[in-house]
N, C-alpha and C positions, 0 to 999 in steps of 0.2 A: 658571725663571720664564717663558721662552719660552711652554715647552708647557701652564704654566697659564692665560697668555692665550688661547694656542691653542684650549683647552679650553674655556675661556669665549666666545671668540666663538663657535664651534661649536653653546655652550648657547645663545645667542642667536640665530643663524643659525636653529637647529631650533626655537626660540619660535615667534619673526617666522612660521617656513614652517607652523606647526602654526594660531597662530592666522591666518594668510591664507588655510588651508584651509576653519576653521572656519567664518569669514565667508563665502569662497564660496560653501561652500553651505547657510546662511543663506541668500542672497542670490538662489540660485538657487530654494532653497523660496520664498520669495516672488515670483520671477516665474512659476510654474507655472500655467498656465489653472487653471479653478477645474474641477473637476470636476466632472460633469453626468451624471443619470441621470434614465431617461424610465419613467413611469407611464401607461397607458392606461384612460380613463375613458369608455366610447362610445364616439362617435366623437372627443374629445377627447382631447389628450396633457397633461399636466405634465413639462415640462422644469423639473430644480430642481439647482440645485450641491449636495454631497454635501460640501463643506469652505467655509471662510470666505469671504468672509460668506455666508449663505445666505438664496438667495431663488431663487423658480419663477415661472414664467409661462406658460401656456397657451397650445395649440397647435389650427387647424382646419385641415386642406388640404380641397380640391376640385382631384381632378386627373379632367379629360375624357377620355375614351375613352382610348386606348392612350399619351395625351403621361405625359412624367414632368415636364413644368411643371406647376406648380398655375395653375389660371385661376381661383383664390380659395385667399388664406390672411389667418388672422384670428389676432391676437397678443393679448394681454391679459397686463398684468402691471403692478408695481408699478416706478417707473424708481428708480434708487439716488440717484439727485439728489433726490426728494419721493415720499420710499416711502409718505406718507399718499394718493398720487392713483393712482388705475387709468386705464392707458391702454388702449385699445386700438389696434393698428395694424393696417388692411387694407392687404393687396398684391394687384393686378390686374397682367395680361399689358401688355405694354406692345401697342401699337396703340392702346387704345381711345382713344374721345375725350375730352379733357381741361377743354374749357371747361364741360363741363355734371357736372363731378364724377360723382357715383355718391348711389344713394337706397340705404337701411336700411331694411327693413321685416322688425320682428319681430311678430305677432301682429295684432291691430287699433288698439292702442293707438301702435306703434312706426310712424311714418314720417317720415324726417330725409335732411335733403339736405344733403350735406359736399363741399369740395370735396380735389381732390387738391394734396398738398404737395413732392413729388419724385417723377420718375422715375431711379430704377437699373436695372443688369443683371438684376436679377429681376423687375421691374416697375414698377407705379406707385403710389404709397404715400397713405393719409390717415393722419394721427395725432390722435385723437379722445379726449377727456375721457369714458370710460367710469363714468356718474353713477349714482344710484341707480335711476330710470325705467331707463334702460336695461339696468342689470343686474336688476332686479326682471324686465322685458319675457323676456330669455334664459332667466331660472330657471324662468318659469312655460310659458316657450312651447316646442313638437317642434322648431320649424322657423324659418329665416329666409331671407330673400334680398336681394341685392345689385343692385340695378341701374343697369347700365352704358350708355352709347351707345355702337357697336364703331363701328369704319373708316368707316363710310358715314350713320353717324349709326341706325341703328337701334337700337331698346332690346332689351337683353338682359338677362334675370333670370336670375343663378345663384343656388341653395336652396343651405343651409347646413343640417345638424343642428345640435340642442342638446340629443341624447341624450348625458347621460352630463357635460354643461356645471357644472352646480351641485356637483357633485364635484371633479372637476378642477378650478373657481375654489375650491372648498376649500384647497386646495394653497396657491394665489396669497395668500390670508391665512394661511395657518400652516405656511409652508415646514418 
């Protein structure tokens, strides 16, 4: 009688551990980063997860001479909290000056003065309601730019492409 207890705890002991195992890694597939694979579209990227949920968002650097900071990156994408709005987010070097924001100017139609929202480690950020003027403005236009006041107050424009833009935002609607 002993050894049929025995035997039965045992059965039970090897449950409990099989399904503890099972659950873990359960547990651990769900904490996995999502997985991310990059698309080149011009000068544009599409970064988009490749497993649950899926969604992409569009990439622009501008990197100056020989730095590996970008002294312009431009984000566009849908946020998971209101996946019906496009944001966009620009990032500037930090230095520049902060009370006079930055101008948008895409074409003849585009010029808009935003200010900035935070600065981080990688720079200084707006986060902009990317509407339909202004995604109409990037599909139809080569070229844009950014301008900044740096350190001492002087204006600087950095040019952005938008070869290769209306493909890559493809992406951002139909991950």
């Amino acid at each position: 009688m002993a050894f049929i207890n025995l035997l039965n705890i045992f059965k039970f002991v090897a449950s409990c551990s099989l399904f503890l195992i099972a659950m873990s890694s359960i547990a651990t597939a769900q904490q996995q980063p999502p997985q991310r694979s990059t698309e080149r579209f011009g000068d544009w990227s599409a970064l988009c997860t490749v497993n649950e949920p899926l969604s992409c968002h569009i990439k622009h650097q501008i990197l100056l001479g020989n730095s590996s900071k970008p002294a312009l990156e431009i984000n566009i994408g849908r946020p998971n909290t209101n996946p019906s709005n496009v944001i966009m987010i620009v990032t500037l070097p930090l230095g520049i000056r902060l009370p006079e924001g930055f101008r948008i100017q895409v074409g003849d139609k585009i010029d808009r003065q935003y200010p900035f929202i935070r600065c981080i480690h990688s720079g200084c950020q707006s986060e902009l309601s990317f509407d339909e003027e202004l995604l109409d403005s990037f599909k139809k236009g080569n070229e844009g730019r950014i301008i900044i006041s740096d350190a001492i107050n002087k204006k600087v424009a950095i040019p952005f492409s938008l070869k290769g833009f209306t493909k890559a935002f493809g992406r951002v609607t139909n991950p």
